[in-house]
PDB file with SEQRES, HELIX, SHEET and CRYST1 records, atoms N, CA, C and O in Angstrom:
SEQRES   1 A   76  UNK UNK UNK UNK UNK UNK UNK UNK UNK UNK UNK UNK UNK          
SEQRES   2 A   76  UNK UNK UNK UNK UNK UNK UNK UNK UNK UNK UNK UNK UNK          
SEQRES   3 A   76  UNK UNK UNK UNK UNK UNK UNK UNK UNK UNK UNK UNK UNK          
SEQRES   4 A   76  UNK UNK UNK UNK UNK UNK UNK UNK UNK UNK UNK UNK UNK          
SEQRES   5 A   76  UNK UNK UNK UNK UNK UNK UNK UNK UNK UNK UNK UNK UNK          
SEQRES   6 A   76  UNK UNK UNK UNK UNK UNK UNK UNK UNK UNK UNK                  
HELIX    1 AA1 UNK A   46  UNK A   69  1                                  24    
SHEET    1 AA1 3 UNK A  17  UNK A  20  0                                        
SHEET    2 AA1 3 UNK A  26  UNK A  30 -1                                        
SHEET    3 AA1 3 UNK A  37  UNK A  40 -1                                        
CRYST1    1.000    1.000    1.000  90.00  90.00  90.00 P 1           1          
ATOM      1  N   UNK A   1     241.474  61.823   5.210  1.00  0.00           N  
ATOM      2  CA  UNK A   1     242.148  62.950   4.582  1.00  0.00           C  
ATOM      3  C   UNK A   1     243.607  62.582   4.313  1.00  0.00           C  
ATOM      4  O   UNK A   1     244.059  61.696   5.037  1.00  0.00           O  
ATOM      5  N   UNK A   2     244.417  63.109   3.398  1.00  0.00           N  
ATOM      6  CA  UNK A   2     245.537  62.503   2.876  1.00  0.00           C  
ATOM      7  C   UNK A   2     246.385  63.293   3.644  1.00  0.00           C  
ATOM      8  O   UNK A   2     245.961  64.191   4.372  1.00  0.00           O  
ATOM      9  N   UNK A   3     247.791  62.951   3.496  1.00  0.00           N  
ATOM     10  CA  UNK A   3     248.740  63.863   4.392  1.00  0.00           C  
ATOM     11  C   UNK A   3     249.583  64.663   3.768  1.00  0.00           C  
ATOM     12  O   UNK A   3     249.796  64.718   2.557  1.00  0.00           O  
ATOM     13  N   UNK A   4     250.081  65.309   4.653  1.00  0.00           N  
ATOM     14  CA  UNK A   4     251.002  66.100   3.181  1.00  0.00           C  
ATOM     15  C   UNK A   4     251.846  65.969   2.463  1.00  0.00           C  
ATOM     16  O   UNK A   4     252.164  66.773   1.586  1.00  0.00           O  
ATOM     17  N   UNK A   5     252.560  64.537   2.796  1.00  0.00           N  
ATOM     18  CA  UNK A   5     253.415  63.822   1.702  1.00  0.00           C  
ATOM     19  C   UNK A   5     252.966  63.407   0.732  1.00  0.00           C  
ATOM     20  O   UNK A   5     253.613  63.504  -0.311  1.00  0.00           O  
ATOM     21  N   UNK A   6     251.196  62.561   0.757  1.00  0.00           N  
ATOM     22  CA  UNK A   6     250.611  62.185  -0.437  1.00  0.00           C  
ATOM     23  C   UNK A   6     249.839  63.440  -0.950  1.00  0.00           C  
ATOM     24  O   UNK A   6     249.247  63.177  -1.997  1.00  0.00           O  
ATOM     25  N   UNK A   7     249.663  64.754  -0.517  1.00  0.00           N  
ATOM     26  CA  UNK A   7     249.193  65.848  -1.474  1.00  0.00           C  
ATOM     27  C   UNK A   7     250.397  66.573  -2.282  1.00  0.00           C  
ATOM     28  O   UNK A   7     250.082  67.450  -3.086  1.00  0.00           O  
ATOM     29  N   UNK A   8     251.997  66.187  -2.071  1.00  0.00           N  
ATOM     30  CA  UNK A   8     252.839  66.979  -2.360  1.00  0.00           C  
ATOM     31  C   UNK A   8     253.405  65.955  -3.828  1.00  0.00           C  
ATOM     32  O   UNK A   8     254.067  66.337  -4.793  1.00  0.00           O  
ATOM     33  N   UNK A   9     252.937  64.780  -3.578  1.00  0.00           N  
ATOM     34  CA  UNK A   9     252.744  63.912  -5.172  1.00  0.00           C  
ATOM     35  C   UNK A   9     251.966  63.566  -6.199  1.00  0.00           C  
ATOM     36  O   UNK A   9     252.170  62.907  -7.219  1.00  0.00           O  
ATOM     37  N   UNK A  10     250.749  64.294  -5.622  1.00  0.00           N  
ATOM     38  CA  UNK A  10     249.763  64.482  -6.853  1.00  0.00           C  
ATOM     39  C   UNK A  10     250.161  65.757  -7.604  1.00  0.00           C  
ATOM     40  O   UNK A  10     250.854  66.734  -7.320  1.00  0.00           O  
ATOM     41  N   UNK A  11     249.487  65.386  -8.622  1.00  0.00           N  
ATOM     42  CA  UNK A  11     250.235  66.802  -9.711  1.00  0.00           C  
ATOM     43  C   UNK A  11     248.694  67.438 -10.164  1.00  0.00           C  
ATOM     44  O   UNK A  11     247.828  66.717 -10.660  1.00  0.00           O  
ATOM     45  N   UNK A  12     248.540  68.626  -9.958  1.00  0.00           N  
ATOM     46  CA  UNK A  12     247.305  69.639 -10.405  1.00  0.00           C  
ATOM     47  C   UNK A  12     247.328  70.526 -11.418  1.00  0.00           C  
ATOM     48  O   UNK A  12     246.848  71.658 -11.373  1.00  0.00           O  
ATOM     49  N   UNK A  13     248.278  69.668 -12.990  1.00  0.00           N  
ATOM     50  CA  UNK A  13     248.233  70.622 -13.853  1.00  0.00           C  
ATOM     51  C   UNK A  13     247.156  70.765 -15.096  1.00  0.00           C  
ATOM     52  O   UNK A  13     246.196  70.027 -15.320  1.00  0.00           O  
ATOM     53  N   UNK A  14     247.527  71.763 -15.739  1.00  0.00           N  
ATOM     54  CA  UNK A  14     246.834  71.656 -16.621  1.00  0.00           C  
ATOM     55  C   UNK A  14     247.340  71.802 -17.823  1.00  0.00           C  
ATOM     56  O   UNK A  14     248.380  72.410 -17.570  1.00  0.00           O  
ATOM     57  N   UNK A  15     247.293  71.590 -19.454  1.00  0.00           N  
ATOM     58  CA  UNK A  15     248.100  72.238 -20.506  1.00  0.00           C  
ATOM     59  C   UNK A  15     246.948  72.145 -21.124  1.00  0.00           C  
ATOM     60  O   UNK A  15     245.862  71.597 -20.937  1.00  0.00           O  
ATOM     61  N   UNK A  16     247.823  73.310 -22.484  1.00  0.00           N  
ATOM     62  CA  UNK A  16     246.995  73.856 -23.493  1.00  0.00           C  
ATOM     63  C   UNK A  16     247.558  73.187 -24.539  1.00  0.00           C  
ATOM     64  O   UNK A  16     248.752  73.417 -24.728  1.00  0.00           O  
ATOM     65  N   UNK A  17     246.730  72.024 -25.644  1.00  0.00           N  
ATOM     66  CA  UNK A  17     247.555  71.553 -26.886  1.00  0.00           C  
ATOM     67  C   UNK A  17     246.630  72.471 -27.957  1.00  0.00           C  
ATOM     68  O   UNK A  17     245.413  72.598 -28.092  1.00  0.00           O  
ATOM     69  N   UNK A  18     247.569  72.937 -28.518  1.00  0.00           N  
ATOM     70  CA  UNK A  18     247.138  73.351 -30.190  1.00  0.00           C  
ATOM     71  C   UNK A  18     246.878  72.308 -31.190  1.00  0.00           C  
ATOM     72  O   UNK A  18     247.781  71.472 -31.186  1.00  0.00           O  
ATOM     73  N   UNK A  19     245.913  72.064 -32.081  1.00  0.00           N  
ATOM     74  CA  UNK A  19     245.507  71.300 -32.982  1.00  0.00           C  
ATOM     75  C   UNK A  19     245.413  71.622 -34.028  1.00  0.00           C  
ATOM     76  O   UNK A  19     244.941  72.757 -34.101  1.00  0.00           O  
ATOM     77  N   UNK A  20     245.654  71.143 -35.041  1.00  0.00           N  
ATOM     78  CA  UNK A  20     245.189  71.930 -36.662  1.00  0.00           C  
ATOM     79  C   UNK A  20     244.896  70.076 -37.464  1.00  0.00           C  
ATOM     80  O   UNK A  20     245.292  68.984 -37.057  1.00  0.00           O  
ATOM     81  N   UNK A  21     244.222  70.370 -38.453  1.00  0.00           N  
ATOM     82  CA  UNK A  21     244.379  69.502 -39.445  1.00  0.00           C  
ATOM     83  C   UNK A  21     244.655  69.813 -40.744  1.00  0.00           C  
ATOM     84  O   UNK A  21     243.761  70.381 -41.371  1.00  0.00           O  
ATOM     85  N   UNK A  22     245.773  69.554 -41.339  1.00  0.00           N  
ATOM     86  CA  UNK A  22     246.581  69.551 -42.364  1.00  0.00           C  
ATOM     87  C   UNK A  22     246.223  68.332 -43.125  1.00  0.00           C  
ATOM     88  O   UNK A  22     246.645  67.230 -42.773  1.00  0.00           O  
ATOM     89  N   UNK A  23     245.283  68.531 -44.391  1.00  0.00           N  
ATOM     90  CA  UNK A  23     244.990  66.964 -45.166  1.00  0.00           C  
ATOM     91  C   UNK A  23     244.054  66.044 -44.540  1.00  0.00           C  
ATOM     92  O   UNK A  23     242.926  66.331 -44.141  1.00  0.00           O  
ATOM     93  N   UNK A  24     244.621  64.928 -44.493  1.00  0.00           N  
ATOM     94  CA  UNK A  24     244.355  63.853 -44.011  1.00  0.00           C  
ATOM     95  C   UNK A  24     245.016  63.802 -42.422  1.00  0.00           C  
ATOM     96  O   UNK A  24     244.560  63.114 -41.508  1.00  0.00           O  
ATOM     97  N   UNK A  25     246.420  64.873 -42.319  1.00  0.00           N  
ATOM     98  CA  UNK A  25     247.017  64.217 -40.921  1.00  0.00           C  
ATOM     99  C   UNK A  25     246.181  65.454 -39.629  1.00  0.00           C  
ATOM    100  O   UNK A  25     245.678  66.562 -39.819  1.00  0.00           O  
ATOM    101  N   UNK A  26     246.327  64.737 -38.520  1.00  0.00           N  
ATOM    102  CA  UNK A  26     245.604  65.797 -37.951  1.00  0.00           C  
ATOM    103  C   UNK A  26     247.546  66.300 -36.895  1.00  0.00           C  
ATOM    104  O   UNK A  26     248.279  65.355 -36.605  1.00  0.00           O  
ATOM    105  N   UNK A  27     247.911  67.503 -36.591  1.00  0.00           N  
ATOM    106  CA  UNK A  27     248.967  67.925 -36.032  1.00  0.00           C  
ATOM    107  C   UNK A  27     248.854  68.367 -34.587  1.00  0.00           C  
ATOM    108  O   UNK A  27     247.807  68.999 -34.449  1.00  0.00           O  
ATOM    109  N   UNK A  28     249.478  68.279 -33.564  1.00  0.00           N  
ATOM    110  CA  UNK A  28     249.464  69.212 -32.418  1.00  0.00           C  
ATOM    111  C   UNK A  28     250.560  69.328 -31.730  1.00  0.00           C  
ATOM    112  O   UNK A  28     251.597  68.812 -32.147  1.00  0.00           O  
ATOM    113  N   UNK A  29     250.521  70.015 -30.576  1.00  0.00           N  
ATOM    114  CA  UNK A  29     251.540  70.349 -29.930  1.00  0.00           C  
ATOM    115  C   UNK A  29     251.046  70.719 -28.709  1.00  0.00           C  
ATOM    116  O   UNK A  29     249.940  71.241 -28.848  1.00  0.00           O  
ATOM    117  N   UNK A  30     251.580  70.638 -27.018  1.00  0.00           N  
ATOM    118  CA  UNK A  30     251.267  71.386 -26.460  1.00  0.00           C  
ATOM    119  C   UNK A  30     252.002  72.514 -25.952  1.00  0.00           C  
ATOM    120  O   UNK A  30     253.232  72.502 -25.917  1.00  0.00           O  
ATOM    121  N   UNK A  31     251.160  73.702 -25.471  1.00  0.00           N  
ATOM    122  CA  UNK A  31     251.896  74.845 -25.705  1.00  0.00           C  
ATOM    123  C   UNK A  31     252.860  75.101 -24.131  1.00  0.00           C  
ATOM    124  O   UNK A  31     252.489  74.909 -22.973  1.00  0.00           O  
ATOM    125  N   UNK A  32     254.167  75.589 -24.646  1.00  0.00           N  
ATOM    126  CA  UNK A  32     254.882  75.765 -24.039  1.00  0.00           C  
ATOM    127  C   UNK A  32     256.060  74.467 -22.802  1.00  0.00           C  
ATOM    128  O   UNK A  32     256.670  74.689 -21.756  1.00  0.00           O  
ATOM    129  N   UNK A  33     255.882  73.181 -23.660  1.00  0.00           N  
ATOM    130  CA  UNK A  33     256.296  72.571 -23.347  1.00  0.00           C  
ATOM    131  C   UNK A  33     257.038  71.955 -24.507  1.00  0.00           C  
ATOM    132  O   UNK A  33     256.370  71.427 -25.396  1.00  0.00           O  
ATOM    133  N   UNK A  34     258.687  71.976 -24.605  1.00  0.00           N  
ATOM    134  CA  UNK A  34     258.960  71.995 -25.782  1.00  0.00           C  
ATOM    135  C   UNK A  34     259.515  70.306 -26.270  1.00  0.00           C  
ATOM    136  O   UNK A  34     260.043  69.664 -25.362  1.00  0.00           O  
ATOM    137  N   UNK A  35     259.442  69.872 -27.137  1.00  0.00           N  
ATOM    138  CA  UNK A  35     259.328  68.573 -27.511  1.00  0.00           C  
ATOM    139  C   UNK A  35     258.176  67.650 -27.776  1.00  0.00           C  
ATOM    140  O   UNK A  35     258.172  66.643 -28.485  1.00  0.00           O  
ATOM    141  N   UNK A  36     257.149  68.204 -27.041  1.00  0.00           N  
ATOM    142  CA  UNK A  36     255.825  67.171 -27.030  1.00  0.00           C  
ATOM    143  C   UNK A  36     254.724  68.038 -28.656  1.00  0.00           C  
ATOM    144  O   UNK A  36     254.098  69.095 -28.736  1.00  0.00           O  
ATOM    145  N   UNK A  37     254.954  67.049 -29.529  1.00  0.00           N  
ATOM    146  CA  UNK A  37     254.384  67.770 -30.864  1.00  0.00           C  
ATOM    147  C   UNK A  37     254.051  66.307 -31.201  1.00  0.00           C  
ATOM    148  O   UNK A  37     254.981  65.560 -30.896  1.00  0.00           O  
ATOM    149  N   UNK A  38     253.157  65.782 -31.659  1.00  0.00           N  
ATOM    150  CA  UNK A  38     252.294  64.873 -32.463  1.00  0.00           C  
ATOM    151  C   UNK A  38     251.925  65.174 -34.115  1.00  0.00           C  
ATOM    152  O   UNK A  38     251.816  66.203 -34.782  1.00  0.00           O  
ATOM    153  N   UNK A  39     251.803  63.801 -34.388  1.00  0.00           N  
ATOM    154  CA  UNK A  39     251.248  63.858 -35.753  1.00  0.00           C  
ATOM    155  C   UNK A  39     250.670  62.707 -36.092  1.00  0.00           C  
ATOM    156  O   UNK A  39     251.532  61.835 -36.200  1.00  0.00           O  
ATOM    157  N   UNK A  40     249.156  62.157 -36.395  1.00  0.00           N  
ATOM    158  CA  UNK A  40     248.161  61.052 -36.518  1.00  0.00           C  
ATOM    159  C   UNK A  40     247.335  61.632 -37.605  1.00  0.00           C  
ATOM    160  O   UNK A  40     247.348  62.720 -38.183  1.00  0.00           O  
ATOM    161  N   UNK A  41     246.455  60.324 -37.720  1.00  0.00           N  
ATOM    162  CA  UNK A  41     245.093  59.987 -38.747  1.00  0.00           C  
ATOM    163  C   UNK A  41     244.021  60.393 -38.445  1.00  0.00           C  
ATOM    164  O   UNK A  41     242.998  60.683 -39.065  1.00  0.00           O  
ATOM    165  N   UNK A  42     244.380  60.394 -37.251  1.00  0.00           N  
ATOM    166  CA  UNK A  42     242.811  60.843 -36.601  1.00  0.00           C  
ATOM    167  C   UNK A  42     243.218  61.712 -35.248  1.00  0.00           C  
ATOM    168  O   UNK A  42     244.345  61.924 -34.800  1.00  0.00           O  
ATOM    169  N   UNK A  43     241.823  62.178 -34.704  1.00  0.00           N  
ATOM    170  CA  UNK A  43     241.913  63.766 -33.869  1.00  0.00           C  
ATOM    171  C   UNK A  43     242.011  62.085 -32.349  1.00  0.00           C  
ATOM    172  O   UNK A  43     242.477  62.355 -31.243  1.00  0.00           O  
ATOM    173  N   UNK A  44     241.827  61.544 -32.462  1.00  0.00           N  
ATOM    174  CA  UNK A  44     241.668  60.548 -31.504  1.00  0.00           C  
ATOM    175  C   UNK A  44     242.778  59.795 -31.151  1.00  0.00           C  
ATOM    176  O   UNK A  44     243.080  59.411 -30.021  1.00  0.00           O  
ATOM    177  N   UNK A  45     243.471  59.575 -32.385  1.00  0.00           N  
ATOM    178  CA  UNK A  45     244.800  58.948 -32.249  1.00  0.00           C  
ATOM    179  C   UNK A  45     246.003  60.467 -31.712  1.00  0.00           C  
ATOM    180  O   UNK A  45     247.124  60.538 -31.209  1.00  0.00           O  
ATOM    181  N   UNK A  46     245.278  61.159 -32.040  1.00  0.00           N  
ATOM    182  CA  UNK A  46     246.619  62.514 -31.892  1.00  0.00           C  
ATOM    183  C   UNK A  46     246.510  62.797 -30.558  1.00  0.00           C  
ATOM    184  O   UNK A  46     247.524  62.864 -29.864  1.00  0.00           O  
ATOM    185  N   UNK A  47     244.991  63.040 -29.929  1.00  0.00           N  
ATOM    186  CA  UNK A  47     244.720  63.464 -28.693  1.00  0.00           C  
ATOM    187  C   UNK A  47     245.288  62.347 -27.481  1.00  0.00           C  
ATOM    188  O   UNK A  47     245.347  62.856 -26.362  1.00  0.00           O  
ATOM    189  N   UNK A  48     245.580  61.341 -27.542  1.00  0.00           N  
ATOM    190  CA  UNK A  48     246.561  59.710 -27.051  1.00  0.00           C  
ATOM    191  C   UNK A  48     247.631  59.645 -27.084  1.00  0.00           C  
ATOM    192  O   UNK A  48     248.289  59.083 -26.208  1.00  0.00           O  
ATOM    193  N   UNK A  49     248.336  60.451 -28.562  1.00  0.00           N  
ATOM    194  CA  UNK A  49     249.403  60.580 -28.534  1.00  0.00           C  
ATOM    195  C   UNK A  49     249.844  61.483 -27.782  1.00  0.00           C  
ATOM    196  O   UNK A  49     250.704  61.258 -26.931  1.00  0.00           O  
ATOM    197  N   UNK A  50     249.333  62.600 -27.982  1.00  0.00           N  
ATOM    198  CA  UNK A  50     249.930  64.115 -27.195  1.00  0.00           C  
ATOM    199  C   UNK A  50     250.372  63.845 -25.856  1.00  0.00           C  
ATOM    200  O   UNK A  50     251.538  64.007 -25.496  1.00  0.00           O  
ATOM    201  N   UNK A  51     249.164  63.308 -24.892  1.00  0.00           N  
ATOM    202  CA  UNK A  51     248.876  62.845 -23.704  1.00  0.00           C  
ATOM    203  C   UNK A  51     249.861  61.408 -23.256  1.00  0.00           C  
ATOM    204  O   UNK A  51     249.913  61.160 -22.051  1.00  0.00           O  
ATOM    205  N   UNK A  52     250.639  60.466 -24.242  1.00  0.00           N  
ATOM    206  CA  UNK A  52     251.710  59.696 -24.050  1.00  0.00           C  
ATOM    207  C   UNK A  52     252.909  60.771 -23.825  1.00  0.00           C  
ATOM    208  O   UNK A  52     253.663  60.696 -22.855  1.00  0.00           O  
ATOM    209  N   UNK A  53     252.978  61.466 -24.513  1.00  0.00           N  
ATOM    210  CA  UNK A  53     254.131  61.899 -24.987  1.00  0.00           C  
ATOM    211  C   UNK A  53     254.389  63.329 -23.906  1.00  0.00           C  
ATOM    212  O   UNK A  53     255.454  63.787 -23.492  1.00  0.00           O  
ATOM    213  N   UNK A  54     253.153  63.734 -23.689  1.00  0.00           N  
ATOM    214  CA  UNK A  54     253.287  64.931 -22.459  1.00  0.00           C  
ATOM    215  C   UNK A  54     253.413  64.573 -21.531  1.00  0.00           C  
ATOM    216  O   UNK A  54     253.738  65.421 -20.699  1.00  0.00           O  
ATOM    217  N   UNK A  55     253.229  62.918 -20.969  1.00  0.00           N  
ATOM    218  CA  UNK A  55     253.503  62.625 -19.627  1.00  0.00           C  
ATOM    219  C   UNK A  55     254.986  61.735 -19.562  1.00  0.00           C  
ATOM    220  O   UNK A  55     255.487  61.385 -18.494  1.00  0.00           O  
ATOM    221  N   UNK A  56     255.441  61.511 -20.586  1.00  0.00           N  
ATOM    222  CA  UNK A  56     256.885  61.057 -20.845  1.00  0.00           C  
ATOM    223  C   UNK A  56     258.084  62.039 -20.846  1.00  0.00           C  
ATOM    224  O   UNK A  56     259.282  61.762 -20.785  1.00  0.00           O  
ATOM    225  N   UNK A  57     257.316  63.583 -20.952  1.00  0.00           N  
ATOM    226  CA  UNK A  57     258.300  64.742 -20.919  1.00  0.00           C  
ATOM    227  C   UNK A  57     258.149  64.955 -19.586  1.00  0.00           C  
ATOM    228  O   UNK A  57     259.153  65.115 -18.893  1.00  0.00           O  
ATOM    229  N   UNK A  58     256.965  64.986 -19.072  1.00  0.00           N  
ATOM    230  CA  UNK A  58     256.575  65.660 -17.783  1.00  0.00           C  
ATOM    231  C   UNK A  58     258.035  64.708 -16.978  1.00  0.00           C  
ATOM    232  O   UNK A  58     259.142  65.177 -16.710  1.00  0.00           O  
ATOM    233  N   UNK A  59     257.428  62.952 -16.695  1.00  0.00           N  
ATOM    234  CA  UNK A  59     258.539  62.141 -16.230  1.00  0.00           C  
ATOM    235  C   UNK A  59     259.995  62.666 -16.391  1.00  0.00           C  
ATOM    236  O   UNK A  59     260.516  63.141 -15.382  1.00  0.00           O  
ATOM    237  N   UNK A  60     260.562  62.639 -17.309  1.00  0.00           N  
ATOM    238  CA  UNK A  60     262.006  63.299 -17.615  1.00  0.00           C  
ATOM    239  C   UNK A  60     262.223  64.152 -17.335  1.00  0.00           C  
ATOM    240  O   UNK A  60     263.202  64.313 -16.606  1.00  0.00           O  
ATOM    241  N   UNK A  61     261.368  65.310 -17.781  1.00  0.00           N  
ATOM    242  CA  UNK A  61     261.997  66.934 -16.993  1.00  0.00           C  
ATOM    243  C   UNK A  61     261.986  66.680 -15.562  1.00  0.00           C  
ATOM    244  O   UNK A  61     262.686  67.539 -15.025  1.00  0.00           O  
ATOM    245  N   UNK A  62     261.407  65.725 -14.554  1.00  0.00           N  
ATOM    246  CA  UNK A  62     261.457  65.703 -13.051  1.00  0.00           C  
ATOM    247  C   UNK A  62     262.370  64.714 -12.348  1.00  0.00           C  
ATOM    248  O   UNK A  62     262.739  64.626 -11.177  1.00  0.00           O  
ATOM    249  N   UNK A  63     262.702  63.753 -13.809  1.00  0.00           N  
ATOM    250  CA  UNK A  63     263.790  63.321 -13.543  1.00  0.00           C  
ATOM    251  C   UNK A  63     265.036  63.714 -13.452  1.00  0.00           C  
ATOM    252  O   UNK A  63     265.909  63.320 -12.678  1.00  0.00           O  
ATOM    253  N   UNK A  64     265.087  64.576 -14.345  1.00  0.00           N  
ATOM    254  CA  UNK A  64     266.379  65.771 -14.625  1.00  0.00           C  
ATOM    255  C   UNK A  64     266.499  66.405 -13.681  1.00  0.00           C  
ATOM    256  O   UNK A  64     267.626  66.357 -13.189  1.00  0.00           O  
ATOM    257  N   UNK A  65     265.548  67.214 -13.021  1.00  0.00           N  
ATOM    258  CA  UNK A  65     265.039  67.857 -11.997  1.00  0.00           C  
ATOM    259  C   UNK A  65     265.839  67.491 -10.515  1.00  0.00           C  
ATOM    260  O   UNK A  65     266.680  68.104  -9.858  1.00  0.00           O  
ATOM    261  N   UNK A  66     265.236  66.354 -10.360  1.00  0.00           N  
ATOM    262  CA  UNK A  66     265.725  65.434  -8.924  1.00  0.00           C  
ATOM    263  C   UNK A  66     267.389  65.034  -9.345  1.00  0.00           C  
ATOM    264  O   UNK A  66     268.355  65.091  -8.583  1.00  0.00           O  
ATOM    265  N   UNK A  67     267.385  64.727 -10.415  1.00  0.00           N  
ATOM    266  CA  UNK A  67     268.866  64.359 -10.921  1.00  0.00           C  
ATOM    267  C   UNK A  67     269.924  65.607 -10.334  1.00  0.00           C  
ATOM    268  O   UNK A  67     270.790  65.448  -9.474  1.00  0.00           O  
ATOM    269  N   UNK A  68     269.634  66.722 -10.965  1.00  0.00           N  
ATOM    270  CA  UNK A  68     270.477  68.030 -10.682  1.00  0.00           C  
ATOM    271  C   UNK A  68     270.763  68.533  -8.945  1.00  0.00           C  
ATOM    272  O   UNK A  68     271.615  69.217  -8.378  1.00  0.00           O  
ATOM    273  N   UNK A  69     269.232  67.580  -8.417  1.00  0.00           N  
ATOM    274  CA  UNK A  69     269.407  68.026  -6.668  1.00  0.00           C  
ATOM    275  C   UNK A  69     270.394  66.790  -5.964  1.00  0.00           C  
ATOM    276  O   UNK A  69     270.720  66.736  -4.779  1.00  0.00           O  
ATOM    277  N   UNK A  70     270.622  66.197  -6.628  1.00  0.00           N  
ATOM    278  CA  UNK A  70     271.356  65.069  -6.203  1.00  0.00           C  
ATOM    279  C   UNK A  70     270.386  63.909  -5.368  1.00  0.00           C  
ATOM    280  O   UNK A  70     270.673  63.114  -4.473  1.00  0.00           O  
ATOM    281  N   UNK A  71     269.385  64.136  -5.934  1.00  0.00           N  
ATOM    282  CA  UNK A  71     268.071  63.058  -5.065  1.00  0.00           C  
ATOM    283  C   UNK A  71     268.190  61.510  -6.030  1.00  0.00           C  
ATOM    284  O   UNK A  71     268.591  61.490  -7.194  1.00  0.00           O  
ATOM    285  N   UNK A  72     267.919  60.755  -5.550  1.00  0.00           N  
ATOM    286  CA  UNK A  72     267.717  59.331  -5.684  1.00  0.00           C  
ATOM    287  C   UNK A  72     266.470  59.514  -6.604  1.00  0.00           C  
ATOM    288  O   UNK A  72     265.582  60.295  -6.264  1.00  0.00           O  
ATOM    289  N   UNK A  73     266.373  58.621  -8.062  1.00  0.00           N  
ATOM    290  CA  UNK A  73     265.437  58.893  -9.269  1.00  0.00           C  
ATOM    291  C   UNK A  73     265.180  57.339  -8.651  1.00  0.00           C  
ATOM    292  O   UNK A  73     266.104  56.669  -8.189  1.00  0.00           O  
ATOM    293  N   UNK A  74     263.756  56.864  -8.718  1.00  0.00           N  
ATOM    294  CA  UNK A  74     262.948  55.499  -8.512  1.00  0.00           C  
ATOM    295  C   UNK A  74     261.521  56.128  -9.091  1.00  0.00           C  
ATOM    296  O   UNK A  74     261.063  57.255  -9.282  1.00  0.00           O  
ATOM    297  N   UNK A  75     261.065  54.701  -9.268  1.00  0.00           N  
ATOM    298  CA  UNK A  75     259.557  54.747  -9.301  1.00  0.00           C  
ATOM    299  C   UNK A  75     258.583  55.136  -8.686  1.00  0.00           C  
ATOM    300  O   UNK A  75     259.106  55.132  -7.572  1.00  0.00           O  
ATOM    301  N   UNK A  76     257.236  55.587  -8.449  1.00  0.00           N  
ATOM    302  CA  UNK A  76     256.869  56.436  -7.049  1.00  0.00           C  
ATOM    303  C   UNK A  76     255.914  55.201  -7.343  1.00  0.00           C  
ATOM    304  O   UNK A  76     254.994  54.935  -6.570  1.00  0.00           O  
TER     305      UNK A  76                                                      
END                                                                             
């Protein structure tokens, strides 16, 4: 069983991305997280992108986060 330092670094979220296809491009966004918006060729390339790009915000906003508490930012 894990302890409660390694259950307090797993993350249990979930998001909602909106999708549309416009043309040829397919568009999304997920909701309520602001910056993470995509735009690809395909629903496959967009759904990769979203998911780069939502865990590159996620990283930063917790970097910012720990930044503002005056905590030490490293790699986990």
């Amino acid at each position: 069983m894990a302890d409660s330092s390694e259950l307090a670094e797993r993350e249990y979220n979930s998001y909602t991305a909106i999708i549309k296809q416009d043309g040829p491009w397919w568009i999304g966004w997920i909701e309520g997280i602001h910056g993470v918006n995509c735009q690809e060729r395909s629903y496959d390339e967009l759904i990769l992108s979203l998911k780069e790009t939502l865990t590159e915000a996620v990283q930063f906003n917790r970097e910012d986060a720990l930044r503002m508490q005056g905590e030490p930012i490293g790699k986990n």
